[in-house]
Every structure is written in structure tokens, then in C-alpha cells.
N, C-alpha and C positions, 0 to 999 in steps of 0.2 A: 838497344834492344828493348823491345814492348812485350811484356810477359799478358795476358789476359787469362783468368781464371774464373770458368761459372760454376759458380760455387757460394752457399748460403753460409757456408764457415770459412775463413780464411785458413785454408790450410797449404804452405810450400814444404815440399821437399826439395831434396838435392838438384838442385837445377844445372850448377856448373860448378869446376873444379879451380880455383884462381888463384893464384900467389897476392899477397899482401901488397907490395910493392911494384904490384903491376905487371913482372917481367912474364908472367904467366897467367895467360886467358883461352879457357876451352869450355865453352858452354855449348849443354847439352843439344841434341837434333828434338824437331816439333816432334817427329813421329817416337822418341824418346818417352816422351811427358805425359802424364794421366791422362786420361781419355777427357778428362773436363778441363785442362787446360790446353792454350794454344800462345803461341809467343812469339812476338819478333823482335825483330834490335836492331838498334840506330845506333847512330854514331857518340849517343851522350852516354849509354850504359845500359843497366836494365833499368825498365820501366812498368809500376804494377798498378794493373786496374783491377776490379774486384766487378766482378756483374752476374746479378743473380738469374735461378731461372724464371722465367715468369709464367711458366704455366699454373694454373690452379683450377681445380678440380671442383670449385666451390663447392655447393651445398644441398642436399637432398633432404625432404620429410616423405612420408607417406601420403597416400592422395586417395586409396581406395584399395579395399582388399577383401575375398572371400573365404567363406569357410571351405574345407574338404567336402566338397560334396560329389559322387559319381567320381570320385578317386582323380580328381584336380579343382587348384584354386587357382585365380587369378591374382594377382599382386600389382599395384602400379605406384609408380612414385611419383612427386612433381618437384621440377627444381624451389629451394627457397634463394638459394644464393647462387647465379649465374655462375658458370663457371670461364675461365680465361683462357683461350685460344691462340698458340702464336702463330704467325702465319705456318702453312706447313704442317700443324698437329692436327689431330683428328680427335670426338670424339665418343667415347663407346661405353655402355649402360654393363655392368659386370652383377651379378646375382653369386651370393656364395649363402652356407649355412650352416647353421650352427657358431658356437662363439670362437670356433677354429677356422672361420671365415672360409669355408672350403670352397671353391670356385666350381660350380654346377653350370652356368652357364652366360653368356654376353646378347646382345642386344643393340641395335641401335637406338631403340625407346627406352625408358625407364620402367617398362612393363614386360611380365614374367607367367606365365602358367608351373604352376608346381605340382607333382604329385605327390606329396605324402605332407604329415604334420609337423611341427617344427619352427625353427628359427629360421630367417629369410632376412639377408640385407642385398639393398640395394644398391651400387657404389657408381660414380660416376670416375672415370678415367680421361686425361686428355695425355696423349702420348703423340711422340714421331715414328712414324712408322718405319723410319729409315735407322732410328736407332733402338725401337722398343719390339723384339721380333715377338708377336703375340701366338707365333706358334710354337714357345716351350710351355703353352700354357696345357696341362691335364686337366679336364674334366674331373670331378670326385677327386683327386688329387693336391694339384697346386694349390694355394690358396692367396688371400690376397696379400698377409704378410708376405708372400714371396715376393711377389711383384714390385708390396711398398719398399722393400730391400734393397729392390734393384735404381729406383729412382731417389734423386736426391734427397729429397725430404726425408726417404727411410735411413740416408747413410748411406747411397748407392751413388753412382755414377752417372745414371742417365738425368734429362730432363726431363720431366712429367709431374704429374698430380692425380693423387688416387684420392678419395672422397672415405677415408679409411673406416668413419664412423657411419657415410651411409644411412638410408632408410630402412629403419628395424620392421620388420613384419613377424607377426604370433601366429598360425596359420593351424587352425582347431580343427576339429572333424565338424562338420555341420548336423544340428540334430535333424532326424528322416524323420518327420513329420506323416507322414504314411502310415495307416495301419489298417487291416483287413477285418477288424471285426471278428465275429463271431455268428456261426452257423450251428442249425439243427435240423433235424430231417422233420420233413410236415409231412411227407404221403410218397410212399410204393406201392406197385404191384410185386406179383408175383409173375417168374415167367410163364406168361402162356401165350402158342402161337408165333414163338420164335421170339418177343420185346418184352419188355417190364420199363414203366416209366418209374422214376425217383425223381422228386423235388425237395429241397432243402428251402428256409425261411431263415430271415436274419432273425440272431439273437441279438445284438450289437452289432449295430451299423457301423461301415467300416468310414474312416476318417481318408477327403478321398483332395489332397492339397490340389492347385491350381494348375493345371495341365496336365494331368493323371487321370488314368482313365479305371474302370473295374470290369473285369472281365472272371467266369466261373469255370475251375478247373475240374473235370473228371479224371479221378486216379482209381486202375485199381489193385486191388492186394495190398500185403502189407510194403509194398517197396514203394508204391506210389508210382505207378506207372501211368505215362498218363496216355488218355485215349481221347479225349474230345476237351472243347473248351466249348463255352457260351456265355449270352449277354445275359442271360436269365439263370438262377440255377435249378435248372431244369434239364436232366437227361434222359436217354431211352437207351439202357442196353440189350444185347443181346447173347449175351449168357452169365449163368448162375457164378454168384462169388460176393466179395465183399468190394464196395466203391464205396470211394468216397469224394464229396463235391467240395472242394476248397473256393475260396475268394480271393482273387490278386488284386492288387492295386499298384499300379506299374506307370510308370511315362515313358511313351513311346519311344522317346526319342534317346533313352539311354536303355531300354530292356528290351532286344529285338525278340518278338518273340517265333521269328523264324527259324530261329534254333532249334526250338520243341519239335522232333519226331516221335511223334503218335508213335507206342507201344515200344518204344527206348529211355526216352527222356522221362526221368522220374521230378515228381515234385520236389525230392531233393536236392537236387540238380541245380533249380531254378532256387533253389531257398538258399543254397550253396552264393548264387551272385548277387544276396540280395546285403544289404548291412546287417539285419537283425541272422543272417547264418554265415557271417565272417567276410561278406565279400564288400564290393564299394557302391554298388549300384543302390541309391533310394528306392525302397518298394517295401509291400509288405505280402505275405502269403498266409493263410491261415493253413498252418502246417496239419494242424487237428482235425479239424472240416466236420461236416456232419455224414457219417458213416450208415452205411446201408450192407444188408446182407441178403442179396435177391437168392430165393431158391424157385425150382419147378413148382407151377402150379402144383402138377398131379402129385407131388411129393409132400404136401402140407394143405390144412383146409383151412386153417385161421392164422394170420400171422399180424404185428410180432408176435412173439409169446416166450419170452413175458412182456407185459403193454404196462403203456402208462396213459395214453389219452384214447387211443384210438384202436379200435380192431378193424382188421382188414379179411373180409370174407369172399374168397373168390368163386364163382358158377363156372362151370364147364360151360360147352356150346349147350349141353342137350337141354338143361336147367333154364336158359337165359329167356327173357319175359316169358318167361311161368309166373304164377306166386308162390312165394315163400313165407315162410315163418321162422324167426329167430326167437329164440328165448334163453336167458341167461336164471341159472340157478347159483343160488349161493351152497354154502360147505353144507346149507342145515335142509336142504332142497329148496327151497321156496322162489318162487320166479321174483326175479328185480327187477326186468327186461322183457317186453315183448312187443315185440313189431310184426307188423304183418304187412307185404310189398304185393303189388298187383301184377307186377311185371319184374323182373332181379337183372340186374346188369352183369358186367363180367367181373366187376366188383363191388361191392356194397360195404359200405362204413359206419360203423355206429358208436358213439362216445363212451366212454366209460373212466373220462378222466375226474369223474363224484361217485365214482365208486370207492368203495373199502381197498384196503390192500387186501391180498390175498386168492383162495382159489377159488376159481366159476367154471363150470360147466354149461358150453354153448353148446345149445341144440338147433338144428335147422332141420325142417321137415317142408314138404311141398309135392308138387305135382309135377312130373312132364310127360313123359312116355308112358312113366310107371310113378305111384306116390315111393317116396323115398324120405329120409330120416337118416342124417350123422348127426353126430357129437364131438365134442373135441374139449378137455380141460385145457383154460389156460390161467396162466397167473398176472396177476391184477398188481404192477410195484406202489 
């Protein structure tokens, strides 16, 4: 009888039952015997060979890996020590993480897309498929201790080789390099005639990375509802309220912005999927924007009020190229301003960002139909 046993440790059990002096011989059946031995017998007795298994799973390092960016990284490994093949075995790339080596997913390549941050190895497996069934394997479950368990090397019974140690991946958030700058309002109207234009100026130029593009949002009220976008920030509404004109800075290819429904979609919304408002997508939104408060012409004569660089003085139709006169008086009356126009548009602007703080008294007087003369106090910050 020839007993063979694949096995890295010699270990026999009870093989047969025999009396000493021969008169009794009963030795066990194959299908008896551990699963990793096999046996037969000849006419000289038992006979024991030892043979190990040879598959080996050789060896992995790391070859290239990304940060968490747009809520996936890429990971790839490259062999350093071939691994060993016996006829019949197969071999397959196993991904687990954390140092509980939890099995997330397999591969033919040594390469992985992951989504979240964390620990990431890589393992190489060569298994028989006829004795390694890879379907008790769980996702987020099983892990690779299980596996090494079940093959020889762990103390198990099949033959194979798991790569146990693997290439280690660190897998960080990527910094979003993105960011929207900072906006101010340069000039409104008032509504008259159904529109009011608003344009906004950068204050800080938004930082705009390599494939990213900038695009200017209109929201309005305080919920940020948005109603238009453009390449400029420059819009035209058409009724009285408060907007305001934000900055994105986005890449196409991960922020679709087909999503945005005009008078649903708030800027929220959009800052919600961005990194800097909890979500994964790279981009940056100026949440703050430069804010506008359009009212009716025929509801106010001078606006802002209160001002810091600039008043904005609107003309009806009946006024417009006539001439006018503006004059600004200070608290003590004395004029610090006075212009005089040949023709007035349907808005006229004059600086008052070297004035004092405090309050002035603009007068406009002029000609159209009839000579006429308002007034209006405003305050100067």
C-alpha cells in the first residue's frame, strides 16, 4: 500500500486497524481519509511519500494610486514576485480593507476603483476552481483570513495561495483645488418698463484648476432659488426683490448641470454636491454672491440709500434728453456737487465714494413738459 499525503506538515492519523503479529489487517477506504491525502497499497505494506502543494501566490507592491476625488480612487498593484501556477489553477486579484482584511471585491488585474477613504490591500490568489468554490465568498463580509483558513498554508485543507500580506494602499480625500472667489455688485437699475439690469465685479478672482470651467449663477430670495445662469455676471430681471449673482467653478464632466430647474433648484442644492457643502463632487460656489435689491422705479428716486461709491438716479420717459441739474448739499446746506446734463438718460451715475460719511440732500431740478425739482436725503456709509 502507498499512502500520499499533500501536505506542508506531516501529519497521519488512524489510517488502519492491525494486530501486531500480523494475524489482523484492515486498512482504511481512500474515500475514508482527509481530503489532502490519497493512498494505495502493494503487496510490501504501507508506503509514505510526503508532497507539498506548490501553488504560491507570490508577491505584490503598489504601482499607482489616487486620492478620493469626485467620490472614487483608482488603486493598482504590479507583481514583484511572480506568482506559481499548477496546471489547472487559476489566477484572480482579491481587494479587501481595513486591517480586518474584509473582502469588497475581485478582479482579474491587480487594479481597483474604490469609493471611500481608508485602507486598501491588494492580494493575489491562485486557487482550483474545482476545489476552491469562490462562491461562499460575501462582499463586506468574508474576509481574507477566511479564505487563508481554508487553504493549506492557513491550516486548511485545500491547495492554494493567498498573497496574505498584499499591496497596502492609504487612500486620502484629494484636496479640491477649486474655489469661486469673491463678488461685489458694480451697478443696477431700478425696475422700469418691465427689466432692471444688475452686474456684479470680482473682488477675488476665483482659482479655476485645469478642466474647469466658470459659469455665473442668478438666485433669488433668501432660499437661493435659481433663475438664470451666464458667462458674464451680468443679468436682467423682471421683477422687484432681492438676487443675488454667485460664481461656480465646476468641471463638466463630473457637475452636470442639467439638473438645475430654473425656479426649483436652489443654490443650495448645488452647494449641497459640492466638497466645501458635504458632498464629493470638486467645485466651488460662492454661497455669499454679490446681492442686489431691485425695487420699482416709480417707488424710489435715488438708490442705494444708504451708498458707498455710487448713486444711481433714474428719469422717467417724460424727463429723458431734457437737461437736468443735480446737486448734492451737505448737513450744513452747502453744495459739494453739482452737474449739469444736456440730455439725462434713463439712468444717470455720479460718484460719491470721496465723500464724508454721513447725510446729503440730492436735488435734481430740470425741464421737460413743465420745469420740475425733487429731492431725496440720502446717506453717504
Amino acid at each position: 500500500m502507498a499512502l500520499v499525503i499533500y501536505s506542508k506538515s506531516f501529519k497521519l492519523y488512524l489510517l488502519a486497524l492491525f494486530l501486531c503479529n500480523g494475524l489482523l489487517f484492515k486498512p482504511l477506504t481512500a474515500t475514508s481519509l482527509h481530503p489532502m491525502v490519497s493512498m494505495d497499497a502493494g503487496e510490501s505494506g504501507f508506503a509514505f511519500e510526503n508532497r507539498r502543494c506548490e501553488a504560491d501566490a507570490g508577491t505584490l507592491e503598489p504601482e499607482d494610486q489616487d486620492c478620493l476625488g469626485n467620490g472614487t480612487a483608482a488603486i493598482e498593484a504590479e507583481k514583484d514576485d511572480s506568482p506559481e501556477v499548477p496546471d489547472g489553477y487559476e489566477v484572480i486579484y482579491v481587494l479587501t480593507q481595513g486591517s480586518g482584511l474584509v473582502i469588497q471585491a475581485v478582479s482579474g488585474e491587480p487594479e481597483f476603483t474604490v469609493d471611500a477613504t481608508g485602507d486598501y490591500t491588494i492580494h493575489t490568489l491562485v486557487y482550483d476552481p474545482n476545489t476552491l468554490d469562490l462562491g461562499i465568498v460575501q462582499f463586506g463580509s468574508t474576509t481574507g483570513f477566511d479564505v487563508n483558513g481554508l487553504l493549506v498554508q492557513g491550516g486548511g485543507t485545500i491547495c492554494g495561495a493567498l498573497d496574505v500580506a498584499g499591496a497596502q494602499f492609504t487612500v486620502d480625500d484629494c484636496s479640491c483645488e477649486a474655489d469661486a472667489g469673491t463678488l461685489e455688485p458694480e451697478d443696477q437699475d431700478c425696475l422700469g418698463n418691465g427689466t432692471a439690469a444688475i452686474e456684479a465685479e470680482k473682488d477675488d478672482g476665483p482659482e479655476v484648476p485645469d478642466g474647469y470651467e466658470v459659469i455665473y449663477v442668478l438666485t433669488q430670495g433668501s432660499g437661493l432659488v435659481i433663475r438664470d445662469v451666464s458667462d458674464e455676471p451680468e443679468f436682467n430681471v423682471n421683477a422687484t426683490g432681492r438676487y443675488t449673482i454667485h460664481t461656480l467653478v465646476y468641471d463638466p464632466n463630473t457637475l452636470d448641470l442639467g439638473i438645475v430647474q430654473f425656479g426649483v433648484t436652489t443654490g443650495f442644492d448645488v452647494n449641497g454636491l459640492l466638497v466645501q457643502g458635504g458632498g464629493t463632487i470638486c467645485g466651488a460656489l460662492d454661497v455669499t454672491g454679490a446681492s442686489f435689491t431691485v425695487e420699482d422705479c416709480g417707488n424710489r428716486f435715488i438708490f442705494p440709500n444708504p451708498a458707498e461709491d455710487q448713486l444711481h438716479i433714474p428719469f422717467s420717459a417724460m424727463f429723458q434728453g431734457h437737461p437736468a441739474t443735480i446737486q448734492l448739499f451737505d448737513p450744513f446746506g452747502r453744495i459739494v456737487f453739482e452737474q449739469t446734463l444736456e440730455a439725462v438718460n434713463s439712468i444717470e451715475r455720479i460718484s460719491i465714494a470721496d465723500f464724508s460719511s454721513g447725510m446729503y440732500n440730492v436735488v435734481i431740478s430740470g425741464t421737460g413738459s413743465t420745469n420740475w425739482r425733487r429731492s431725496q436725503l440720502i446717506m453717504k456709509k
